[in-house]
C-alpha positions in Angstrom: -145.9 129.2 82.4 -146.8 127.3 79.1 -147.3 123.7 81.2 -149.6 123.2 83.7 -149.0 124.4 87.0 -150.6 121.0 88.3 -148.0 119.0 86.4 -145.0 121.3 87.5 -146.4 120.6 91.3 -146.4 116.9 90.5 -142.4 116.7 89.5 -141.5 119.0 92.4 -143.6 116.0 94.3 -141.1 113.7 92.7 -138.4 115.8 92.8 -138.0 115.4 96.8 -137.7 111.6 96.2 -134.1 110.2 97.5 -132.1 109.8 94.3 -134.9 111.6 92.0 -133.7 114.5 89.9 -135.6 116.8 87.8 -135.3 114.9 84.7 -136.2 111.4 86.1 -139.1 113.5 87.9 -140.0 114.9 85.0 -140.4 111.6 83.1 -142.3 110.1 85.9 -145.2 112.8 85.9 -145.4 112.6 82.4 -145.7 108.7 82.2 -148.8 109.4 85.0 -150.6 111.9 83.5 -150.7 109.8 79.9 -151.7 106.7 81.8 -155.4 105.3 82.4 -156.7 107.9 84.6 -157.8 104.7 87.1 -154.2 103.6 87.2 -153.1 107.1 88.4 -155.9 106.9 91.0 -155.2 104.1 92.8 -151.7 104.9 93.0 -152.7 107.6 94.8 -155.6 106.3 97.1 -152.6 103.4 97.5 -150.3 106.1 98.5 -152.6 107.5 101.2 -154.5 104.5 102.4 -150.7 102.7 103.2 -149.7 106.8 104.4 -152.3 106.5 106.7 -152.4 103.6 108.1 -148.7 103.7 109.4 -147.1 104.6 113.1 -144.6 104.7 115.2 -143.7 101.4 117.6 -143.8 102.8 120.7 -141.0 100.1 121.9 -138.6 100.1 119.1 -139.2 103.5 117.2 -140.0 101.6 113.6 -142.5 102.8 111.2 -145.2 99.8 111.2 -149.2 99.8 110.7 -148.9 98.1 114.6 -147.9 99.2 117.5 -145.8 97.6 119.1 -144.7 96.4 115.6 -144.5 92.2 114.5 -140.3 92.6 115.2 -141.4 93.5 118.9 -144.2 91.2 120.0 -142.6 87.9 117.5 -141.5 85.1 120.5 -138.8 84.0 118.1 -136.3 87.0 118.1 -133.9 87.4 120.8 -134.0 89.8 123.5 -129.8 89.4 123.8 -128.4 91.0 120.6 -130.5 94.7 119.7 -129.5 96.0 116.2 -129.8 99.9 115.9 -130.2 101.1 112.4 -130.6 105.2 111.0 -134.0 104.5 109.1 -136.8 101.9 109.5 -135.9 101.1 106.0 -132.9 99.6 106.8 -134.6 96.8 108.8 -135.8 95.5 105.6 -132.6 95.7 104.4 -130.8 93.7 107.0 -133.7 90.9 107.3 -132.8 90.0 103.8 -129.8 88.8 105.2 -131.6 86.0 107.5 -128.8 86.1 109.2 -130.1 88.7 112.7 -133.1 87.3 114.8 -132.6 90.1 117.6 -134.5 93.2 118.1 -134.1 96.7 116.5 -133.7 100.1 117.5 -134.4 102.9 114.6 -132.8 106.1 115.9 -134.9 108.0 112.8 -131.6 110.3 112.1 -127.6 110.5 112.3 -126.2 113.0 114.4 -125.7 116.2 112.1 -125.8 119.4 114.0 -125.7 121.7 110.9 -129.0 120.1 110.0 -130.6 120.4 113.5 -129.8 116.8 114.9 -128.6 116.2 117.8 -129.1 113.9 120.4 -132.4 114.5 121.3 -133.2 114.2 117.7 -131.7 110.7 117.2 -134.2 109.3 120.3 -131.1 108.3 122.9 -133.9 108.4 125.9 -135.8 105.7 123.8 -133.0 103.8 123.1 -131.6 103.7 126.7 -135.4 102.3 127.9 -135.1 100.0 125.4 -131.5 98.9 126.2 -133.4 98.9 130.5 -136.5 96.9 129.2 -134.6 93.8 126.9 -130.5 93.8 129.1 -129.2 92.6 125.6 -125.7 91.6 126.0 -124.6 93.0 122.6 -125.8 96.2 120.6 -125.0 95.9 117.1 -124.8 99.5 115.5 -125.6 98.8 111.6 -125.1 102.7 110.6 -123.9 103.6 107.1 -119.9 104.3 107.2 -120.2 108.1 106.4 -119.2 111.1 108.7 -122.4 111.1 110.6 -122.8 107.8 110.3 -119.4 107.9 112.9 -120.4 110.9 115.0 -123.1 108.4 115.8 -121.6 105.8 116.4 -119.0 107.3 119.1 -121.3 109.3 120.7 -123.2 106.1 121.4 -120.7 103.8 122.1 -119.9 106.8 125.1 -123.2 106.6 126.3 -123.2 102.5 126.6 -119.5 101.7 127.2 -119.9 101.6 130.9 -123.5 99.7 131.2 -121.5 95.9 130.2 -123.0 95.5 127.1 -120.6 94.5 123.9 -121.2 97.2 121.3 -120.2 95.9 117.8 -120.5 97.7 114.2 -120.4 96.3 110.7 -116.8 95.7 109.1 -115.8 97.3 106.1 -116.9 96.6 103.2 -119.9 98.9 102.5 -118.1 102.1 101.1 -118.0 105.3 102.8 -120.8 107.7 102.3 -123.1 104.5 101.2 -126.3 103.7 102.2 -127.0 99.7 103.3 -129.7 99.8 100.5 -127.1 100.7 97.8 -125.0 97.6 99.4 -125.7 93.9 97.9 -126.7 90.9 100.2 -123.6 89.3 100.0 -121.7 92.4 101.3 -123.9 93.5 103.5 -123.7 89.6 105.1 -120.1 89.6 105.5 -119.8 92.9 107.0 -122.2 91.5 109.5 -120.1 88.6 110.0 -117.3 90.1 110.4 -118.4 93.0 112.6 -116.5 94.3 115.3 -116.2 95.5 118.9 -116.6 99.3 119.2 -113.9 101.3 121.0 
């Protein structure tokens, strides 16, 4: 190998970021390694201190440096109208609406059985404590519109149809196979508005 193997490590290291391919990667490592040596260490003491210092909410499943996290323990969200989301991610997605002031749910996967997920995968046990512990009247399931993202959302909505609860999901609008990151505000916001009872 003519280049070092460190650098070849580093784009592989980039190369498992979401949307990251080999050539972006490849420009990435190279921009770090001709940088300020300091800048390139604290990225990465950044990178592990913020690594580090994050958990899982026992109550709500999110990623947060507190447990239970500030959606959880705030007095001014709602205990009537829980939002379930794929990735804890999304949450920050959705608050830039300001248009939810419920609670969340982060089931941490979509069902996909050829890549080992399956119920027990996507936390249902959690979710149905958390459904026992707030008796929201409406679960709002904000998944992205792609094939597991609707093998989800029916095999939920047959686990809650019979507990009286309205189960709604976003309208359409977001396109299929897209993420709610890739979506704008304003779409994302009217799909909300306009979402929909589940059956």
């Amino acid at each position: 190998m003519l280049f070092s193997e460190n650098l070849e490590k580093l784009i592989q290291s980039f190369n498992r970021f979401p949307g990251i391919g080999r050539k972006t990667a490849q420009r990435l490592a190279w921009y770090l390694v001709a940088q300020d040596k300091n800048f390139a260490l604290n990225l990465a003491e950044t990178i592990k201190t913020t690594v580090e210092s994050f958990k899982t909410c026992s109550q709500c499943n999110m990623l947060s440096e507190s447990d239970p996290c500030p959606f959880c323990i705030s007095p001014d969200r709602s205990d009537s109208y829980l939002c379930v989301v794929e990735n804890s991610s999304d949450i920050q997605i959705l608050e830039g609406m300001n248009e939810f002031k419920g609670r969340y749910f982060v089931l941490g996967h979509l069902l996909s059985p050829l890549d080992g997920y399956g119920p027990e995968q996507i936390n249902t046990a959690m979710l149905l404590e958390r459904i026992e512990n707030l008796h929201p009247s409406e679960v709002i399931l904000a998944l992205k519109p792609s094939a597991e993202g609707e093998a989800t959302i029916h095999y939920l909505w047959e686990l809650l149809k019979d507990k009286g609860i309205s189960i709604t999901r976003l309208s359409t609008g977001i396109p299929f196979g897209g993420d709610l990151e890739y979506s704008n505000l304003n779409t994302l916001a009217n799909a909300w508005k306009r979402r929909y009872t589940v059956q």
